[in-house]
N, C-alpha and C positions, 0 to 999 in steps of 0.2 A: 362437501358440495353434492355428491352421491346420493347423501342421507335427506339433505334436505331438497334437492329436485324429485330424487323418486324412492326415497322411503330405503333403498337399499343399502345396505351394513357394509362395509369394507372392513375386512379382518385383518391384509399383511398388505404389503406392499405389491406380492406378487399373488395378488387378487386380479380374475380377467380382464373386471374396467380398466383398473389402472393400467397394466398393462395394453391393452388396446386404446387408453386414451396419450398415454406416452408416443406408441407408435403412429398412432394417426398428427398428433398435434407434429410429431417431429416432421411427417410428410407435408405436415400442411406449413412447415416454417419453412422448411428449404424450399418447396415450391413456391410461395410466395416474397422470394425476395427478388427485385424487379433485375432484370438481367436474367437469371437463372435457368430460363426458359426458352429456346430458340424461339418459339412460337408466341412470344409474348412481343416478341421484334417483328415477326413476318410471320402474318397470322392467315395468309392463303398455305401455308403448308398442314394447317389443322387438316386440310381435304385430302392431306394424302392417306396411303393403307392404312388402316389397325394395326395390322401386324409389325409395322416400326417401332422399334423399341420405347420412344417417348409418348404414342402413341397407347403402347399396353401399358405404360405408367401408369395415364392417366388413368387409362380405365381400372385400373387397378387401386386405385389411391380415391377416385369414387367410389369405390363398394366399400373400400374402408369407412370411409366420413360416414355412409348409409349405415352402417354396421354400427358406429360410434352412435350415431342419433335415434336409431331402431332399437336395437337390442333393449338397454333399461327400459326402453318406453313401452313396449310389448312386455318384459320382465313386470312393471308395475301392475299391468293390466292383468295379468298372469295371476300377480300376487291377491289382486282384489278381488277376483272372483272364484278364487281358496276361501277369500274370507278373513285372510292373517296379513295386507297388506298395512304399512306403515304410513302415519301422515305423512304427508310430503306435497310438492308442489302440484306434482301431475297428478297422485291418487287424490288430491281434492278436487281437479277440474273432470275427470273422469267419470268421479263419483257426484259430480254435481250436476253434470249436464249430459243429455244424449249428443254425441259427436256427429255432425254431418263430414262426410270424406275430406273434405276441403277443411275443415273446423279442427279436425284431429291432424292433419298434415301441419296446421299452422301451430296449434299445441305442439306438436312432437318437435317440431324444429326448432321451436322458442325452448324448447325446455332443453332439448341437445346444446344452444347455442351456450346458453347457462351454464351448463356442465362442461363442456368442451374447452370454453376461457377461463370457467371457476377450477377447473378442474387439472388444468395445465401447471403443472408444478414448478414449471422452470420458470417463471417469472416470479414466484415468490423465493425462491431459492437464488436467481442471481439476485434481486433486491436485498435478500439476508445475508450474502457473502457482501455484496457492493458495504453496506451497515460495516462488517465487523471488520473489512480491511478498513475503514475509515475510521473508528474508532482506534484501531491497530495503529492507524500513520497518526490521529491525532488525538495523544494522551490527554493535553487540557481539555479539548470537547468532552472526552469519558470522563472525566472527573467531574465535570460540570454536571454530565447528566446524571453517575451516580450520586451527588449530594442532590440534585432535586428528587430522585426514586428515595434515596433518605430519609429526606426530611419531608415528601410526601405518605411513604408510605413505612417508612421506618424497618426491620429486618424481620416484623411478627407475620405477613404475608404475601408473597407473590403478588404482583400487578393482575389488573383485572383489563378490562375492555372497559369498564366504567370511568376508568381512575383517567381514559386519555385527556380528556378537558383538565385533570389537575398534574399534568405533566407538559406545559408547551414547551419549554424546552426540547424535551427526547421526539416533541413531533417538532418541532425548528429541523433538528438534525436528521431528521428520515428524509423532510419534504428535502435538506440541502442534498442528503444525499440521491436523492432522483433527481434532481437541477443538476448536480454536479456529472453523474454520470446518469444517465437517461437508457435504462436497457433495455427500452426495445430501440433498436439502432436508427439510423437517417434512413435504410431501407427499407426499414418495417414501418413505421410513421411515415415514411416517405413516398410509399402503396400515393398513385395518384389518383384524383380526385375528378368528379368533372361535375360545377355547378347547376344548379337544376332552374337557375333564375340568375336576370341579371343583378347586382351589386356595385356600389359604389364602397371603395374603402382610400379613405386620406386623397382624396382628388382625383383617384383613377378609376375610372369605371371597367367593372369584369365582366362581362358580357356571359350570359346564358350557354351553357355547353363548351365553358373554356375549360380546359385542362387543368389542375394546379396540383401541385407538388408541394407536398410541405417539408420544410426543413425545422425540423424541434430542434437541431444542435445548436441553430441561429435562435433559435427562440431562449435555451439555455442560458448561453454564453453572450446575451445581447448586451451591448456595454454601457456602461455609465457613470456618473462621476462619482461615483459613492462609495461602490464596492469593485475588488477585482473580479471578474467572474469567474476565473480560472481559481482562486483560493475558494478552500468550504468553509465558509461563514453562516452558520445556522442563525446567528442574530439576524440578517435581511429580511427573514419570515420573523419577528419578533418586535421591529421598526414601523410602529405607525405610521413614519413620515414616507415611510419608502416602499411603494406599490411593486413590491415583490408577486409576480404572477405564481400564483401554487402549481408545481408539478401535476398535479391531480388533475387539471383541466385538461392536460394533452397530454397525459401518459395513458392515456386509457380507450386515444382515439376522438374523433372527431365528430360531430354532427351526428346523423345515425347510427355513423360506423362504434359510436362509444360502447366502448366494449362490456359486454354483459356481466353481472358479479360485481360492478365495480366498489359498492359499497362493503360486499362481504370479500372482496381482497384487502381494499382498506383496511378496514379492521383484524383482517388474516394475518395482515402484515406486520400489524402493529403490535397484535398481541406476542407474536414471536419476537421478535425484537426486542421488546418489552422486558419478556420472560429471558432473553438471553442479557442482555445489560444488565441488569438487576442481579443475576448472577455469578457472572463472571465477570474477567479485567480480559483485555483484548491489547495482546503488546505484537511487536515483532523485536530483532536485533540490533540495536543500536549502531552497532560496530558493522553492518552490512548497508551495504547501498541498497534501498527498496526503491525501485520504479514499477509504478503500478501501470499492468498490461492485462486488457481486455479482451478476450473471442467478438469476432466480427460475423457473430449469427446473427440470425433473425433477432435472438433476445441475446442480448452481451453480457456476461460476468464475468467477474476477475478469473486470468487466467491461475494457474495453480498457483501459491506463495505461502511462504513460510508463516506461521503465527506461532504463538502461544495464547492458549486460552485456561486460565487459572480461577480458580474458585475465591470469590468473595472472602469467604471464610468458612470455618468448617459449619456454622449454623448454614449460610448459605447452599454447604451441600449435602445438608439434611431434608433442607426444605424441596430441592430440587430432586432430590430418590424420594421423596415423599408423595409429592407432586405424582413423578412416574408410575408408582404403583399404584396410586388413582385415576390411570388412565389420563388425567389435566394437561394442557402444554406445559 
């Protein structure tokens, strides 16, 4: 996400972005989850001193986000006028137009906003734990979806980002798995809303500046006569007859607020998953009780829990140290 907003390389893990986008995304999940905040309750106390603790927070946790949204954006501007700067999002608006103040403030923030969501790791990380315990609690789905990565793509290569249209199956069981568990929680989706016009929905009319709250877990779990929603049934996405709403619509945010990246997480997500199914078998113990239990962040994944994760075969773990030292997922 780095490389392709501003042209910039990421080497380790403990490279400065990442670093500073860790820190800041983590400030910006605790603080925005609703309760969290005395002053999100009673918001005449904003006028009291600076020098109160939640007070220096804040200020504190603004020069961060400024920090997060400045820094590569100045960095790329830096790099183009070396001369050695990298395609990328912002070194082509840069280099295409003269910025008026107002014009590069609204570049810089749209291209932060990009990197900020694209760049937050932890929602592609609980999405890939959520995947492997699920695969882990239900052996017939992994078998289902390695005979289709099989007899799609046979054991001569790795999945690709192309191949997702000839795999609906292993995308049935991502989307069940975001219906099933939904990681960004009731209070991250739940961030309320306040409409900009009035609305009519099923006979009731919303009036202009109403307040709304959305609850995805109702949205999730909504019931019907067909399927349990509490079981994971990847077939519901795969049922003509049965208008299964795609996770995708409202896992990514609403209306404006729909979160930036959203097609290169899709596909982020897919491809890792992809590359991990296709590899490995994903078990736990039989002979142990597994209740599966979630963190109640901002973004929810499975709390610690036992796996085994075993290789395909040993072609399987050729191809994947092969992979590796080509730098590939």
């Amino acid at each position: 996400v780095v490389a392709v907003t501003y042209g910039i390389t990421i080497k380790s893990v403990q490279d400065e972005y990442i670093i500073m986008t860790e820190r800041t995304m983590d400030l910006i999940g605790k603080a925005t989850v609703p309760g969290a905040n005395l002053y999100d309750l009673i918001q005449i106390i904003k006028y009291l001193p600076a020098w109160l603790p939640f007070r220096r927070e804040a200020a504190e946790g603004r020069l961060m986000i400024e920090e997060l949204v400045s820094k590569p954006f100045y960095q790329t501007r830096e790099d183009i006028s070396r001369g050695f700067a990298s395609h990328s999002l912002v070194s082509e608006v840069l280099v295409s137009e003269e910025l008026t103040p107002r014009r590069e403030a609204v570049v810089k923030w749209a291209a932060g906003s990009l990197y900020g969501a694209g760049a937050e790791t932890e929602r592609t990380y609980a999405t890939v734990l959520t995947f492997i315990m699920v695969m882990a609690l239900h052996p017939e789905k992994q078998k289902l979806v390695h005979a289709e990565m099989d007899r799609v793509l046979g054991t001569g290569r790795m999945p690709h980002i192309q191949d997702r249209n000839d795999l609906p199956y292993l995308d049935a069981v991502i989307k069940e798995t975001a219906r099933w568990h939904p990681i960004l929680s009731l209070s991250a989706l739940g961030i309320a809303r306040q409409t900009n016009t009035g609305d009519w929905y099923k006979g009731f009319y919303i009036p202009k500046g109403t307040i709304i709250v959305l609850n995805v877990w109702a949205v999730a779990f909504s019931q019907n006569d067909r399927y349990n929603p509490q079981d994971l049934i990847p077939e519901t996405f795969l049922d003509n007859d049965f208008p299964e709403i795609d996770p995708a619509s409202w896992s990514f945010g609403f209306g404006r607020r729909v979160r930036p990246g959203k097609a290169f997480a899709e596909n982020l997500v897919f491809i890792l998953i992809a590359s991990l199914v296709w590899s490995f078998t994903f078990s736990v113990n039989d002979s142990e009780v597994f209740v599966p239990q979630f963190t109640e962040n901002l973004v929810s994944y499975p709390k610690l829990f036992k796996c085994t994760i075993t290789p395909r075969s040993d072609h399987h773990t050729k191809m994947v140290q092969d992979a590796a030292m080509e730098g590939r997922p």
